[in-house]
C-alpha positions in Angstrom: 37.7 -134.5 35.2 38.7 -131.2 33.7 41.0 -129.2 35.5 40.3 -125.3 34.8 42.6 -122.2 35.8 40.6 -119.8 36.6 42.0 -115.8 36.5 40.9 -114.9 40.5 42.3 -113.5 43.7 40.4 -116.4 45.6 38.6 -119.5 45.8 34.9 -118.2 46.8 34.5 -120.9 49.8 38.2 -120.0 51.7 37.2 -118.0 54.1 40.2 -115.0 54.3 39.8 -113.0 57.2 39.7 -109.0 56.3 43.2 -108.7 58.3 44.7 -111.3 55.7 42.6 -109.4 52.3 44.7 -106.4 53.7 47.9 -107.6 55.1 48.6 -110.3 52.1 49.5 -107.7 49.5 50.2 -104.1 49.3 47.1 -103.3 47.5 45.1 -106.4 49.1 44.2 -110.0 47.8 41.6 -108.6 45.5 43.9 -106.0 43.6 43.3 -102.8 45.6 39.1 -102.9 44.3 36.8 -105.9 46.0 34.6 -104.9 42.8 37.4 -107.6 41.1 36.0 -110.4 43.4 32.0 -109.9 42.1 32.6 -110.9 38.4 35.7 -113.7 39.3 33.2 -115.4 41.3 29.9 -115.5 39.1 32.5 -117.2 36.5 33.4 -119.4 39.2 29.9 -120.5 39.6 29.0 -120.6 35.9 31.5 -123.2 35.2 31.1 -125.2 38.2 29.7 -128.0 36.2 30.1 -131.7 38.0 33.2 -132.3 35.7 35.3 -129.1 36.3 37.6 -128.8 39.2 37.9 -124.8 39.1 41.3 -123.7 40.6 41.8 -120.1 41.5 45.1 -118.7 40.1 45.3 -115.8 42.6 46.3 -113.1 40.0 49.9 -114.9 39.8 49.7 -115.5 36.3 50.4 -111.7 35.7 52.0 -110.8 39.1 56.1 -110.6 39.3 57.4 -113.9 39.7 56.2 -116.1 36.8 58.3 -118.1 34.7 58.5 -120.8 32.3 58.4 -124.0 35.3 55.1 -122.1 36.0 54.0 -122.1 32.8 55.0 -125.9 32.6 53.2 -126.9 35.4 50.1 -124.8 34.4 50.3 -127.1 30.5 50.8 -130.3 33.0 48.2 -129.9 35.7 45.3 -128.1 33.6 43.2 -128.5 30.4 41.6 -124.9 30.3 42.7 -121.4 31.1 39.7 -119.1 31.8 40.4 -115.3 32.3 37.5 -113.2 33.4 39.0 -109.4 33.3 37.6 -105.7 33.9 39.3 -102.5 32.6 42.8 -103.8 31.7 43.4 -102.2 28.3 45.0 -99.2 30.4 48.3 -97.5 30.6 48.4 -99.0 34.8 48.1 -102.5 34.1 50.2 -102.3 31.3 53.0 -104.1 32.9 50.1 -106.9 34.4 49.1 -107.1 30.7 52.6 -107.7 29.3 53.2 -110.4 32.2 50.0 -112.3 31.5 50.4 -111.9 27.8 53.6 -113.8 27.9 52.4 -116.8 30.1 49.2 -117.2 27.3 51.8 -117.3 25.1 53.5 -120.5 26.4 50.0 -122.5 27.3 49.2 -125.5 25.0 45.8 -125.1 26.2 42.8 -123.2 25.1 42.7 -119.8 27.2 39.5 -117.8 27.2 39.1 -114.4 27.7 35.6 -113.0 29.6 34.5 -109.3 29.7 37.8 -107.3 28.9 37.0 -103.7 28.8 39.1 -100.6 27.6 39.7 -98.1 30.4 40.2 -94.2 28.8 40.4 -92.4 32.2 39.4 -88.9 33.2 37.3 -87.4 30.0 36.7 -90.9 28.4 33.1 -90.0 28.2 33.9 -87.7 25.6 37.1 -89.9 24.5 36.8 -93.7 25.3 40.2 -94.8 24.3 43.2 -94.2 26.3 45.8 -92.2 25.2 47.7 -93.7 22.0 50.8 -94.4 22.9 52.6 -97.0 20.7 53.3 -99.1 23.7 50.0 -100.1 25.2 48.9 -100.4 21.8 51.5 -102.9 21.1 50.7 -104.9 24.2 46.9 -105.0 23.5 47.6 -106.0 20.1 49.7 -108.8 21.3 47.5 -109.8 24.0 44.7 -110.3 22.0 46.7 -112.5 19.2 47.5 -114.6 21.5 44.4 -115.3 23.0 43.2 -115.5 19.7 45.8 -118.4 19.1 43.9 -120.4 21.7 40.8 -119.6 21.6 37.9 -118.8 19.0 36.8 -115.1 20.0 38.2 -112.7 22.8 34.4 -111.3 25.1 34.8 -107.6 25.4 32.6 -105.6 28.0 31.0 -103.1 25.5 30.8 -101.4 22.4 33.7 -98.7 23.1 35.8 -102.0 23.7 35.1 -103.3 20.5 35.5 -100.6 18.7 38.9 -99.6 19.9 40.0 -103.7 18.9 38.3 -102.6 15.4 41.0 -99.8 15.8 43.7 -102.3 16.2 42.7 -104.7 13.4 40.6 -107.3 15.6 36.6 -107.1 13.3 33.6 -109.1 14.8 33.9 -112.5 13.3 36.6 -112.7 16.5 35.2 -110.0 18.9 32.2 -110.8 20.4 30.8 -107.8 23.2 29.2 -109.8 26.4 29.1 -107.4 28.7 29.7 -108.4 32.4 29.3 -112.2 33.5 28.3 -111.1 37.1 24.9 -110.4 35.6 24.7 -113.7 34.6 25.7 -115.8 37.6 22.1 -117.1 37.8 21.1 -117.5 34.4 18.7 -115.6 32.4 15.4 -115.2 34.8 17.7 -112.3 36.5 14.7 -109.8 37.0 14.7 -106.2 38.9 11.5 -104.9 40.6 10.8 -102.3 42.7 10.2 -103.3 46.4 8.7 -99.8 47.8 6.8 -97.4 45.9 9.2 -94.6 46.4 12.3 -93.8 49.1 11.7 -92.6 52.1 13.9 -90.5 55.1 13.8 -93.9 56.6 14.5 -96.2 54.0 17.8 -98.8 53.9 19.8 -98.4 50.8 23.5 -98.1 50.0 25.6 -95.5 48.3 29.0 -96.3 46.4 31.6 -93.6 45.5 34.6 -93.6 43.5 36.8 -90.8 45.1 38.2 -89.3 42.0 35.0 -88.2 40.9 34.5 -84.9 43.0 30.7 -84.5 42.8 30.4 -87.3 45.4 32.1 -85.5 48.2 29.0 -83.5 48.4 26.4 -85.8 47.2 27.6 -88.4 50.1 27.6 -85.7 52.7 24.0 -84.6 51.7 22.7 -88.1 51.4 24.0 -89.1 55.1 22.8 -86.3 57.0 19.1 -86.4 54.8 19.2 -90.5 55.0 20.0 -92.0 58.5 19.4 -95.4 57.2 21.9 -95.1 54.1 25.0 -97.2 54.2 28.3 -96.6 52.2 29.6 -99.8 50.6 33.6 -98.4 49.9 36.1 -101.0 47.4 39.1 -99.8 47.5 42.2 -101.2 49.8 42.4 -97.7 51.1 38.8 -97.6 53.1 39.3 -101.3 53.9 42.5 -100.0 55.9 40.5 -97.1 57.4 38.2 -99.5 58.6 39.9 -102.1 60.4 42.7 -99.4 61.8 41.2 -96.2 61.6 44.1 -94.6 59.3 43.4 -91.3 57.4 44.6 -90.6 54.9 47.4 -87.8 54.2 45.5 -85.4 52.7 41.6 -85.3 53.8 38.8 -84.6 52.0 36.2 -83.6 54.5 32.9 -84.1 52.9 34.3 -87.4 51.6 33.5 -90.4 53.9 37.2 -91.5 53.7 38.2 -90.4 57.4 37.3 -91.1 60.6 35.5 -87.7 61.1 33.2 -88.3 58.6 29.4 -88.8 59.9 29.2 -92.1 58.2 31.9 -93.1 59.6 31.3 -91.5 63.2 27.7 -93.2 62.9 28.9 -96.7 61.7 27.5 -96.4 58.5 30.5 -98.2 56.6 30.1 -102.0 55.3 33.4 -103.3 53.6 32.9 -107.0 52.3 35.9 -109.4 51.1 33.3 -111.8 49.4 31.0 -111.5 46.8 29.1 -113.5 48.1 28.5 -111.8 51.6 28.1 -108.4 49.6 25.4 -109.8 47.4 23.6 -110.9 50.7 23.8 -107.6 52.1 22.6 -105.4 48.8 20.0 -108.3 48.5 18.2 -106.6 52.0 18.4 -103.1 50.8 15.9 -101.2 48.8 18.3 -99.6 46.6 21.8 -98.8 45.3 23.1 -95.9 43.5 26.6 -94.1 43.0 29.7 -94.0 40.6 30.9 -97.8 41.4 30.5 -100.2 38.2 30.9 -103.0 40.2 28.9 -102.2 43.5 25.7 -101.5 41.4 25.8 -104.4 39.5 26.5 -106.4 42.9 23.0 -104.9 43.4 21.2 -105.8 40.4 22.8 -109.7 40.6 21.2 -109.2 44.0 18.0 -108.5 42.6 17.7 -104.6 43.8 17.2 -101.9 42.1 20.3 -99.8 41.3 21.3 -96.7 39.4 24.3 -95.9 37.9 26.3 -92.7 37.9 28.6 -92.5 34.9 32.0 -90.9 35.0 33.5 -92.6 32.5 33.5 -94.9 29.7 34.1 -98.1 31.9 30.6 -97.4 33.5 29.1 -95.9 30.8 29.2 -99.0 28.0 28.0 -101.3 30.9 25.2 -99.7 31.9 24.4 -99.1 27.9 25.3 -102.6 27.5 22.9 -104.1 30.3 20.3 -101.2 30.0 21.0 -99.9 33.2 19.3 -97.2 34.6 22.1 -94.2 34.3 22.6 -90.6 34.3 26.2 -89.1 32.9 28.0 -87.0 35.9 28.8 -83.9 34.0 25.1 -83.6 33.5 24.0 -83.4 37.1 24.5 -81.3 39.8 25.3 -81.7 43.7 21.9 -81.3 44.4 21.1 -84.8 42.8 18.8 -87.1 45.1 18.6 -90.4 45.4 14.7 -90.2 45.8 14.5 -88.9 42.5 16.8 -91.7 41.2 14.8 -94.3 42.4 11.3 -92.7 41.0 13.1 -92.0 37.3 14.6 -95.7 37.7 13.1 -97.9 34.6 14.5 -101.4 34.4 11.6 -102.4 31.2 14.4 -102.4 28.9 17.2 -104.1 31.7 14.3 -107.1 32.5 13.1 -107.7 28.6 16.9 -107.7 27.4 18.3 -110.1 30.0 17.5 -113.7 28.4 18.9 -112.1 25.2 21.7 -111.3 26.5 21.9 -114.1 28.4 21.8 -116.3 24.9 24.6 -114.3 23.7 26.7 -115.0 26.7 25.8 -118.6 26.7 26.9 -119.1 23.1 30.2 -117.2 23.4 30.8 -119.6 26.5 30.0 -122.6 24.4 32.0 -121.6 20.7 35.0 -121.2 23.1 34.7 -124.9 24.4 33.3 -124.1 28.0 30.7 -126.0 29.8 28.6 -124.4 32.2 26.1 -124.9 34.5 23.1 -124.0 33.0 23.6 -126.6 29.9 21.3 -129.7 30.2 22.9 -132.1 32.9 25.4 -129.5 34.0 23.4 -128.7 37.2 25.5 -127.8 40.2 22.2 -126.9 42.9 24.4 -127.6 46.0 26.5 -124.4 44.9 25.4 -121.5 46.8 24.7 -123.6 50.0 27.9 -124.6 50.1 29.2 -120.5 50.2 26.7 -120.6 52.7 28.4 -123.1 55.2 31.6 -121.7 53.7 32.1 -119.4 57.8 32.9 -116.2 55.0 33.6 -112.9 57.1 31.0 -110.6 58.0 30.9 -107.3 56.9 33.8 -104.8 58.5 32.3 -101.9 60.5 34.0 -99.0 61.9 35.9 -98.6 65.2 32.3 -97.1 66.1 30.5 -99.9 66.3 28.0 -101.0 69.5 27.6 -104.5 68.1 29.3 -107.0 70.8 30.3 -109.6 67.8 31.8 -106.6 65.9 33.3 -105.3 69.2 35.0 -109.1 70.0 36.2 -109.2 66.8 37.8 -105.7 66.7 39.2 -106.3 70.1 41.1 -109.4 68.9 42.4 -107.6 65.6 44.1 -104.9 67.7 45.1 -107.1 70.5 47.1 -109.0 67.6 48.2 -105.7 66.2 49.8 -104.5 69.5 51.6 -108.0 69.9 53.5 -107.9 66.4 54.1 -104.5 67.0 52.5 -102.6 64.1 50.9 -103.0 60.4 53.9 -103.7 59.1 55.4 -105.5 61.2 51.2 -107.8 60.2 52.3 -108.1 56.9 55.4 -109.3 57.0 53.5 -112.1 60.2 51.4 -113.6 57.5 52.2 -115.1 54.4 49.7 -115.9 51.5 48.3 -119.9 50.9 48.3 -120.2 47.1 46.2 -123.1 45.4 48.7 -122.7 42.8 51.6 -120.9 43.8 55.0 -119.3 42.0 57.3 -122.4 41.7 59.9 -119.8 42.9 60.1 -115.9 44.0 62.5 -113.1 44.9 64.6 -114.4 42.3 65.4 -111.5 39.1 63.8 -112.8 35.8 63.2 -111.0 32.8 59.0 -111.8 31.6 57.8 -110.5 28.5 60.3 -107.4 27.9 59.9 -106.5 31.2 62.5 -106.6 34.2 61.6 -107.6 37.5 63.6 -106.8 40.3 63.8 -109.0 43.3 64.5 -106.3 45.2 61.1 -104.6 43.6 59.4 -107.3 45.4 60.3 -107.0 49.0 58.3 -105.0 51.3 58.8 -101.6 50.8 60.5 -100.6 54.2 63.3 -103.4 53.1 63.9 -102.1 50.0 64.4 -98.7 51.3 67.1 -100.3 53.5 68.2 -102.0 50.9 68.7 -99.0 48.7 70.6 -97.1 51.5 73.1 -99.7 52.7 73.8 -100.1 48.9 74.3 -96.5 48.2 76.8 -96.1 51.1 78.7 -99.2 49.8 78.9 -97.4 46.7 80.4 -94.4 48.4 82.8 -96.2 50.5 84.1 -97.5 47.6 84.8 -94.4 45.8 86.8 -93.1 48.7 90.7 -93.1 48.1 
């Protein structure tokens, strides 16, 4: 049996309630965007072969806390390190970069990386590369070396990702682009085909917005009032909180459905999933999918429904070139943009006569880098999705508006245990995460890979405060005479 570490916040069949995927971390158990859980867990599946035992690493491996008896353990109890990741050549996970960098470092096993992408923020359709600061390009060098070390190529999400490694030294006899592995969770038949001739006022589809990009407040607000049936599909950490407490935030956006005044929100028109696998069920019922979110349309299209994406920024952008997605740029449209109009203009020729091409590509990469998978003669693994199936994942989370009685119990009994601990933090600190491989220690001041780690840093944030303050008045009683 080979034991394989695999880079994800979960193991696809626990079951974690949406209280926990909240109250377990600051930013959640999937890293602030559930859009990290849809390409984790089609890697999950792809190397599910009958001789892999596939052990979720939770994020740890770059999270504060690791150190060399974790490493250890990790070069005892595995023979593989497999490390599917989105956007993380950026200046924010820079520190998550340094962190993981140094734990690849000290494996003696192979380590593979899947579908690393370059992130270049706000204007990166114009400029895909972040800004070029010596540091970041010192981390991503590093990183990359020592993946290389262990590994025969490094799988980049597009061409603006391998073009910035070409930038950095890394050429194509060690970079090899394979897009995003959620598209290839089942293989290469993956085939999109309209279901209805065009949309309708009455049809079901879903929208996804990224709230940075500012001509969704008004394309969401049109769409909801024009589209009664249209759902919003949220990510982040933020909307999963105004879901399951109604909490607005600070400063409101009005036309943006991120408050509880919104009409998709006052109608219950807001589905939050914690599994990809529950999320591909739901986008598998719909007619469509459109919006800014990488992640959500391709959740979509692995679903087998039409989507269309709109491009911000370079992340999207070399996806959908990469996958032929059906895409328009943002700067080139206007708030008057329709999602009828998307659906008509929507082509996927080029996305269904690519995808067993691609497909080969990502195969081979999989194999040159010494991973089975499940679509290799003999490698089978049918009894896969049944078992998410019988897995009892969460439904969807609704509003506070909902009529449905499950919904209602189940809303009922989250503020029920809300009102007993007496408040949301005082939730967080009531539950503690279940690692399949945890920290062999924690709250304990290390220095990893340059970088200092505070234990205090990793207390919850109303105890550091206290901290801080009780240590500051220490300071000044001593300094009195």
């Amino acid at each position: 049996m080979t034991r394989v570490l695999l880079r994800s916040a979960k193991d696809p069949f626990t079951p974690v309630s949406p209280e926990l995927s909240l109250a377990l971390y600051k930013n959640g158990i999937f890293g602030r965007n559930v859009g990290n859980l849809v390409f984790t867990e089609a890697v999950h599946k792809l190397i599910s072969v009958p001789n892999y035992e596939v052990v979720s690493n939770s994020f740890l491996s770059e999270r504060p806390g690791v150190d060399q008896a974790y490493v250890d353990r990790i070069n005892e109890q595995f023979d593989l390190f497999v490390v599917p990741l989105a956007n993380a050549f950026r200046l924010s996970f820079l520190a998550n970069l340094k962190r993981l960098t140094w734990v690849i470092e000290q494996l003696r096993i192979p380590v593979v990386v899947v579908g690393v992408g370059v992130s270049g923020g706000s204007g990166s359709l114009d400029n895909p590369f972040p800004p070029p600061t010596d540091e970041l390009r010192v981390a991503v060098r590093r990183f990359v070396r020592a993946v290389l070390d262990k590994s025969a190529t490094i799988g980049v999400r597009g061409e603006f990702t391998r073009a910035y490694l070409a930038e950095l030294g890394f050429g194509d006899d060690v970079v090899d682009v394979v897009g995003c592995p959620s598209l290839f969770r089942d293989g290469p038949n993956l085939q999109i085909t309209k279901r209805v001739p065009a949309l309708m006022r009455e049809s079901r589809f879903t929208i996804n917005i990224s709230p940075y990009v500012p001509l969704m407040d008004e394309v969401g607000t049109r769409h909801a009032e024009r589209y009664p049936n249209m759902v919003y599909v949220p990510q982040d950490d933020k909307d999963l909180e105004l879901l399951l407490w109604g909490t607005n935030p600070e400063k409101v956006r009005l036309k943006l459905p991120h408050h509880t005044g919104h009409q998709l929100y006052r109608e219950d028109r807001i589905r939050f999933f914690v599994d990809a696998s529950t999320w591909r069920r739901y986008l598998a019922e719909r007619e469509f999918s459109f919006g800014t979110r990488i992640h959500g349309n391709i959740a979509a299209l692995a679903a087998g429904t039409p989507a269309y994406v709109l491009a911000h920024d370079s992340r999207t952008l070399e996806l959908a070139r990469y996958h032929d997605i059906p895409h328009s740029l943002v700067p080139d449209l206007t708030p008057e943009v329709d999602a009828a109009d998307l659906y008509a203009e929507a082509d996927y020729t080029a996305f269904n006569a690519g995808q067993a091409q691609r497909w080969d590509h990502f195969a081979s990469f999989l194999e040159r880098n010494g991973i089975e998978h499940i679509f290799q003669p003999g490698k089978a693994n049918p009894g896969y999705d049944a078992r998410l199936d019988a897995a009892g994942l969460p439904p969807p989370v609704t509003t506070l508006m909902t009529t449905d009685p499950e919904d209602r119990e189940r809303i009922t009994a989250r503020i029920a245990e809300l009102y007993s601990l007496g408040g949301f933090r005082a939730l967080r600190k009531a539950h503690k995460p279940q690692f399949p491989f945890p920290h062999t220690s924690a709250q304990r001041e290390r220095l990893v890979g340059g970088e200092k780690t505070s234990a205090v840093r990793r207390l919850p944030v109303p105890v550091q405060s206290a901290l801080r303050r009780s240590r500051a008045i220490a300071k000044r009683i001593r300094r009195q005479p």
